[in-house]
Every structure is written in structure tokens, then in C-alpha cells.
Phi, psi and omega in degrees: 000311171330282194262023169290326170321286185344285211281359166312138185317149186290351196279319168286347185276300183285351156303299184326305214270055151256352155251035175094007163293134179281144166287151186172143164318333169312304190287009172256356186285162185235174204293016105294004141318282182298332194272316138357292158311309166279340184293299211297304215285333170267351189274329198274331176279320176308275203321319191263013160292296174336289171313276203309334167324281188336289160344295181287323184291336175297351183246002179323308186329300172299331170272324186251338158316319201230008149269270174311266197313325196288348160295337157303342191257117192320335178253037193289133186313323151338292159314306170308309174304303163314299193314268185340328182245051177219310171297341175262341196245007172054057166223114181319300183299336174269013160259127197282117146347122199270120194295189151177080169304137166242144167265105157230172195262148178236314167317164159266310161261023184294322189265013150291287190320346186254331164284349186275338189273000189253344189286310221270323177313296183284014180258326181280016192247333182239039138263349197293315194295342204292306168346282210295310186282344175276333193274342165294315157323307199271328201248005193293262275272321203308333209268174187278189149326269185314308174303335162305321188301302192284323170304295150010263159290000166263358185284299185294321176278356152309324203254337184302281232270317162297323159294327187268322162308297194265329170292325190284339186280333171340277202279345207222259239314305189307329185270334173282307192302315195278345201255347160299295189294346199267320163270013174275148172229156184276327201201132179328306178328329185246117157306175142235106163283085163316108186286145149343303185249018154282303149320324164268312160297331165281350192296273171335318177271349151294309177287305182303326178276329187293316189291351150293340172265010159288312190302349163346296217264337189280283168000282218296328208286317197304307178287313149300335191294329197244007167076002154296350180195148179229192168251017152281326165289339165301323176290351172273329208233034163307309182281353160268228200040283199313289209313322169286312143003276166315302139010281170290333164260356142292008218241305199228025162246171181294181195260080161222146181262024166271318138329302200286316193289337208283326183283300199278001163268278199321313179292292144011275178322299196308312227281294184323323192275304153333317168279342163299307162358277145005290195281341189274309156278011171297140182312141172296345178289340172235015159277300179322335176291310181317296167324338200260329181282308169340000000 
């Protein structure tokens, strides 16, 4: 659809842009033009994933010593930070019980294949703003004025809200998940060895899943937009929420309800706003209904 938008005749293009399209050679191109374009635009997002790959596997040490690894480790800021503010605040239990993960490689070749996948995770993850601005770029000619505006600011608050999903899953989720999981025993008798690539795939699916259910609030905007959801149904089904909410943060916090609040207000917080969201872009015909059931 982009590029069919794209590709309309200059003649029509300058009628549009007296209702905000912008004008432009762009808007002369024709569809193996735009495909052309899209090629150049993907060979240029492979090559800086690549590059920054490169980068990182030269700094693996340094990512999984004082990134990747370091929640595991008892004297991770997390820990510190709770232990202090449990001591000033005389609640015991927010000093956490000290892990003592043992990591092991069961591969021969696991721990190259896990530096190489964490090296390529991290050249696309700090390629991403590069990503975003090249797709911006490609679909820029199509949108009007206004809708640029609004892509825009929906690009930022995405990449906002995702950036904020993974530092929260970082420092709380992540360290509360490895220090549940990592100290549970069925029976005294059974260590626990961790493999290498167990420890990393929950590290990593943890930090990616908290950070898309930060995207809450963009979803919900998305669906209300099209009349698939409104914010009476969040508001009927508010109280299973909470349950769940809760749920995950009686599950991978210590049993004090000063942990569970540290989780469940920021998720919680996502859910309330979303329904405002909702309420805002929603048809008036199904604002007045709401009002009319209220």
C-alpha cells in the first residue's frame, strides 16, 4: 500500500500536496524505483547490524561480565539498593538471600555460539534507532504532513516506552526472577547447575517480554483506533488485571508487600493509562454509550 501511495503521478502529487502531501521526486518514482530503494535501505540496516555485531563481539567480555551476568551476582545494585532500603526501612526480607548460581557450558561449542548470538542480539539492538530512521525515511514520502507528525511521535513514544520496559525488566524483574528461580530447591540434596544457555535465554525473554508489555498502552491505542476495543471493556475486566498483576509479582518477588508494589505499580500504571488512551480515541458513538451505561 506504502508503495503504491508512493508512486502516484507528479500531476497528482501536486493536487494532494495542497492538502498536506508533501511534494517531491520521491513522489515520481515508479514501483521498481521504490523496490530499488527498499533494497539500498536494507543493505545499509544489514551492514551497521553487522558492524556493530563486529563491535560487540569485540567487547563480549565486557557485556556478559558486567551486563549479562551481573544480576546474578550478589553484589548486583539491585541487591544493594533493596538490602539499604530495607534496613532503613526495618523490613528484613527486602535483603535478599545470597545466590550462588553456578553456570555451566554442557557444549563444546556453546560458549562461542552463545558469544556469537549475543554479540549479533546486541549489534541489533543498538542498530535499532538506526532501523527506525531508515523505515522512516522509505515510508516518509507517502504520509501527508499530518500523519508524519503523528508517525513521528508515535516512533518516539515507542521506542520511549520500550527503553523504559527493558531498564525496569533489567534492574527488578530480572534479578527478582534469577534470585526465585535460581534458589528454589524441590529438596536440599539437589543443587542447582545452571546451563549457559538457560540462563540466557531466560535472561533475554524476560528483558524482551517485559519490554513489548510496555508497548500496552500503543496496542490498546491501535485497537481502539479501529473500534476492536474500547475502555469499558478494560474497564469491566480492570479486576482480573489486578489478579494477574499480582499474580507475577507474588511469583517472582521475596513474600513482603513492599517488593510486590515495587512490580505491580509500574505494570498496573501501564493498564490505568491505556484505558484512558482508549477512552480518548475511541468513536463518540461509543463514548456516549459508555456514559450512558456509567
Amino acid at each position: 500500500m506504502v508503495i503504491f501511495a508512493i508512486s502516484i503521478p507528479i500531476s497528482v502529487a501536486e493536487e494532494n500536496s495542497e492538502n498536506g502531501l508533501p511534494r517531491g521526486k520521491a513522489n515520481e518514482m515508479t514501483f521498481w524505483e521504490h523496490l530499488t530503494e527498499l533494497r539500498s535501505r536494507l543493505l545499509r540496516v544489514i551492514i551497521a547490524v553487522l558492524v556493530l555485531s563486529v563491535v560487540a563481539f569485540i567487547y563480549s567480555r565486557f557485556i556478559f561480565d558486567k551486563i549479562i551476568l551481573a544480576p546474578k551476582s550478589s553484589d548486583f545494585i539491585t541487591y544493594r539498593w533493596l538490602c539499604s532500603l530495607g534496613r532503613f526501612l526495618h523490613i528484613d526480607s527486602l535483603c535478599l538471600q545470597k545466590m550462588n548460581i553456578e553456570i555451566i557450558n554442557l557444549n563444546l561449542s556453546g560458549q562461542f555460539m552463545t558469544d556469537m548470538y549475543i554479540s549479533i542480539f546486541a549489534g541489533l539492538l543498538l542498530a535499532t534507532p538506526y532501523i527506525f530512521w531508515e523505515a522512516w525515511k522509505f515510508i516518509k514520502p507517502a504520509l501527508y504532513v499530518k500523519e508524519q507528525r503523528y508517525a513521528r511521535s508515535a516512533v518516539f513514544i515507542m521506542s520511549g516506552l520500550f527503553l523504559i520496559g527493558v531498564l525496569f525488566s533489567y534492574y527488578f524483574m530480572v534479578p527478582w526472577t534469577l534470585n526465585f528461580l535460581g534458589t528454589y530447591q524441590v529438596s536440599s540434596s539437589v543443587n542447582n547447575q545452571i546451563s549457559l544457555s538457560s540462563y540466557i535465554s531466560t535472561v533475554i525473554s524476560v528483558i524482551l517480554s517485559v519490554g513489548v508489555v510496555f508497548e500496552l498502552p500503543v496496542v490498546v491505542y491501535v485497537l481502539a483506533k479501529i473500534g476492536i476495543m474500547s475502555s469499558d471493556f478494560l474497564k469491566r475486566n480492570r479486576k482480573y488485571a489486578f489478579v494477574v498483576v499480582l499474580i507475577i509479582a507474588a511469583i517472582i518477588t521475596p513474600p513482603d508487600v513492599f517488593s510486590q508494589i515495587i512490580v505491580t505499580m509500574p505494570l498496573w500504571l501501564l493498564y490505568e493509562v491505556s484505558i484512558l488512551v482508549a477512552k480518548r480515541v475511541e468513536p463518540k458513538e461509543e463514548k456516549a454509550a459508555d456514559q450512558e451505561a456509567d
